[in-house]
N, C-alpha and C positions, 0 to 999 in steps of 0.2 A: 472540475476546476483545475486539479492538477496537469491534468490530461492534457488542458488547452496553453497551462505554463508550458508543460514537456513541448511541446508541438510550436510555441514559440521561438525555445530556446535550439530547437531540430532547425528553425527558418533561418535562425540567424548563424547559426553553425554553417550550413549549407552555402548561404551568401555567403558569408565571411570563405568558406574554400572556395566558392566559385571566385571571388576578387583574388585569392591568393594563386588561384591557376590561369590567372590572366584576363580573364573573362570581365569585359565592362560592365554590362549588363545581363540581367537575365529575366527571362518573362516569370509572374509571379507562379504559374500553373508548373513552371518546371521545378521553381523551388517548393511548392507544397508536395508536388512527387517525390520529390528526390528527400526533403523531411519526412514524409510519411517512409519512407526506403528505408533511414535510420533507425529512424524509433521502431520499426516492424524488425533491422537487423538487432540493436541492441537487446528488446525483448527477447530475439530467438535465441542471442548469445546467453543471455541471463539466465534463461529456462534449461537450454541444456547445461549450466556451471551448476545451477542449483539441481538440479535434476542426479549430477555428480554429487553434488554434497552430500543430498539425504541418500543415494546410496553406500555413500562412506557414515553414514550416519550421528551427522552434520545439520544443523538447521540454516547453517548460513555458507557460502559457498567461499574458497580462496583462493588464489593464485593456481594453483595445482589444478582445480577444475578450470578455472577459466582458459587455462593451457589446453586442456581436455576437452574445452567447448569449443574452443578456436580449430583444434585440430579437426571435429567434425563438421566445422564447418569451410575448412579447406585449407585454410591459413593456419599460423601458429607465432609466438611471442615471437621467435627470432625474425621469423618475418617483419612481422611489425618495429624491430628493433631498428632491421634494417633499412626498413625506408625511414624511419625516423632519423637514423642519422646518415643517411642522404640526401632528406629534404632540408634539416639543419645543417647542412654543409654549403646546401645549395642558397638557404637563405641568409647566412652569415650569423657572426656572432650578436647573440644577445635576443634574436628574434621571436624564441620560447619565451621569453618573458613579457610579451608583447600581450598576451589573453584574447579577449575578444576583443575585434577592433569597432564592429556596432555594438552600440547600451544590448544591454540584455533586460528582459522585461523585468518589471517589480519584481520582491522577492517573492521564494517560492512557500506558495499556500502552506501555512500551519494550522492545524486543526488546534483547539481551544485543548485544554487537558480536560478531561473528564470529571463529574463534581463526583469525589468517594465521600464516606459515611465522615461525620466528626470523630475524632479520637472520643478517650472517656475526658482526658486532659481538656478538651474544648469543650466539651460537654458541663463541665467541672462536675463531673459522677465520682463516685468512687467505684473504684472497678474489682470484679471479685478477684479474691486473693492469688487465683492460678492465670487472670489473664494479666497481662502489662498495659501502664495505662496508655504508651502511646499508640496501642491497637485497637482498631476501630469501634465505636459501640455496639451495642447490639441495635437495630432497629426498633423504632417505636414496637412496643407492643401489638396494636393492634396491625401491625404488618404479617407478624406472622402468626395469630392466635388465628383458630379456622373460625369462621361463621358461618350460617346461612346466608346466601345470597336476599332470601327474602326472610325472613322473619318469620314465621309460624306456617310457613310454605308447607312443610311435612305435614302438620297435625288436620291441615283443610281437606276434607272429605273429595269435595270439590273437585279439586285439582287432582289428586289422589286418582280420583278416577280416570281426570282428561287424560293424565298423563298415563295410565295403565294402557285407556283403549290406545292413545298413539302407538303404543310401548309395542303392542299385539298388531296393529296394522303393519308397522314400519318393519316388523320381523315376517310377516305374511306377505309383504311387498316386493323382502329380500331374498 
């Protein structure tokens, strides 16, 4: 789901530069290339900034890598400074604040938050004296006391056996 937002918002990116380099029209097959182009560059730029991070030992990548991504990838900020401020030169004042000029699809997909345990406070327990109470409770009992899967399974003669001769085939098989 997300995948198919990114891949929308690459279409309309893509249009949107083709109408701002002049271009009337464009057939749909070029703008799904030229989006898949993007999202396949951005990925590789992100992989090698984060790839910088975690070996600066970093889980999240910043400026500094992404300088470091750009450079492996042939370009670099000041590059990019500089056609930016000669495509804003070229397109006059105020045009940066212009955004997308087609909608952009709905927002983008949120995942629901995930359902945690009740506090002891929601539970209304009283909680033992070393935990706090707005820390989670402990789980039902019976989540984590071990059982038997089957009830009197061990003591049945029965099975005892079946299970032995498997026990001895399955080791004589391997």
């Amino acid at each position: 789901m997300a995948d198919d937002y990114s891949r929308r918002v690459a279409r309309v990116v893509v249009a949107q530069m083709a109408e701002l380099t002049g271009f009337e029209a464009a057939q749909e097959s070029a703008v799904e290339i030229l989006a898949e182009l993007v999202i396949k560059y951005i990925q590789e730029l992100c992989t090698a900034a984060h790839s910088y991070a975690e070996t600066a030992h970093r889980t999240d990548f910043n400026v500094c890598d992404l300088n470091l991504a750009l450079c492996d990838m042939g370009t670099s900020m000041e590059d990019l400074r500089k056609y930016l401020d000669s495509w804003l030169a070229e397109q006059g004042p105020g045009s940066y604040d212009q955004g997308f000029v087609h909608p952009l699809p709905p927002e983008y997909p949120i995942r629901a938050p995930g359902r945690s345990l009740p506090s002891w406070e929601e539970r209304r327990e009283e909680a033992p004296a070393h935990i706090p109470s707005w820390l989670p409770a402990f789980p039902d009992r019976h989540t984590y006391v071990r059982t038997p899967a089957f009830p009197g399974h061990e003591e049945d003669p029965v099975k005892q056996s079946e299970y032995s001769v498997r026990y001895v085939y399955a080791g004589q098989a391997g």
